[in-house]
N, C-alpha and C positions, 0 to 999 in steps of 0.2 A: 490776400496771400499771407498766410503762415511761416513763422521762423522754424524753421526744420535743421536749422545750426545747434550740433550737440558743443557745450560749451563744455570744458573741462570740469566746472559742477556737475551739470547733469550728467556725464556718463559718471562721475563720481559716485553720486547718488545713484544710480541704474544698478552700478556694480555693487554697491552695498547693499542696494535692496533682492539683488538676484544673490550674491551671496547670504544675506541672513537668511531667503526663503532655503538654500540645498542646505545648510548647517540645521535648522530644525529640521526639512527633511529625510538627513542622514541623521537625525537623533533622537525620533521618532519610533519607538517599539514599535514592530510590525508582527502582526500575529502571524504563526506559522501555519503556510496554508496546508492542509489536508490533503493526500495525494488520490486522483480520480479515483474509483473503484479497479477499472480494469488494473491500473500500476499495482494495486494493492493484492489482485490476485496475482499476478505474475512472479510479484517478489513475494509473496509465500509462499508456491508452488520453487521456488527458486530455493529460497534459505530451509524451508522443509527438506528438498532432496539433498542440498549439501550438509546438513545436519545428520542424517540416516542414512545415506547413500544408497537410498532408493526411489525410485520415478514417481512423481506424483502425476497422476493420471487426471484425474478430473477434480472438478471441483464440485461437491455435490448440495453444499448449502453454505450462504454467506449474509453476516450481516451489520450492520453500524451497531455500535455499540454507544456507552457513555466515553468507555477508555478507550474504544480505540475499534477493531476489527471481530469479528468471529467467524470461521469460519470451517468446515469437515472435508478434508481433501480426502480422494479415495488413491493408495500406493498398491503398487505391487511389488509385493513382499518377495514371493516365490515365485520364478516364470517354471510351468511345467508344461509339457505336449503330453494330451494334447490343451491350446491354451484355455481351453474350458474350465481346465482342472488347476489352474496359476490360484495361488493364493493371494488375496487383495485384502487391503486395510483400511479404516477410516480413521483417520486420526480428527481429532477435533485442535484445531490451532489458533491460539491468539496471537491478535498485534495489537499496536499501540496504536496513538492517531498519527503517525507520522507512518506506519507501516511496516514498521522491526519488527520481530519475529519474539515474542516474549512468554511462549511456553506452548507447548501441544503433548499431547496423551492419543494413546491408541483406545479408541471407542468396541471397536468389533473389528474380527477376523472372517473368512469369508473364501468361498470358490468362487471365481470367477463364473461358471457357469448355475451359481446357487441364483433361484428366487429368494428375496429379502422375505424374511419369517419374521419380522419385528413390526408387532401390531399393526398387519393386512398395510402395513407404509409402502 
């Protein structure tokens, strides 16, 4: 049979030993994790249309980078009937590796009912 009597040392000991492991712990730099891909599109499709206040419709290439995101959303610019005739946009837009929104440019303008003429793509 085994003493299983916590004696006022031992949890003494217990609790400094559980406290010193949360103190390193909590003081331990933790790298910032990366947010999924899907988060990543949603909030650029999000912070792009509150930017321009215009829809961003689809996402039409995306990719990891070193710094962070890339990727070309397609907006509509102009809704016209019929909607063949809506003028559509592709902005090319970066983020960071956390997923902020840190600059985009408009790539091509566009009919919605146009075949893409940029090198048989």
């Amino acid at each position: 049979m085994t003493n299983t009597k916590k004696t006022p040392e031992s949890r003494d000991s217990q609790r400094g030993s559980r406290e010193s492991q949360e103190s390193h712990e909590s003081h331990t730099p933790q790298k910032p994790q990366r947010p999924k891909p899907m988060e990543v599109l949603r909030e650029a499709r999000a912070q792009l249309a509150e930017l321009t206040g215009m829809t961003a419709e689809s996402v039409s290439s995306f990719e990891q980078t070193e710094e962070g995101w890339a990727l070309e959303v397609e907006v509509l610019e102009l809704e016209r009937v019929p909607d063949t005739m809506s003028l559509m946009a592709s902005y090319q837009v970066e983020l960071d590796a956390e997923g902020q929104l840190t600059g985009y440019r408009r790539v091509r303008r566009y009919e919605r009912g146009r075949a893409d003429s940029r090198g048989g793509r």
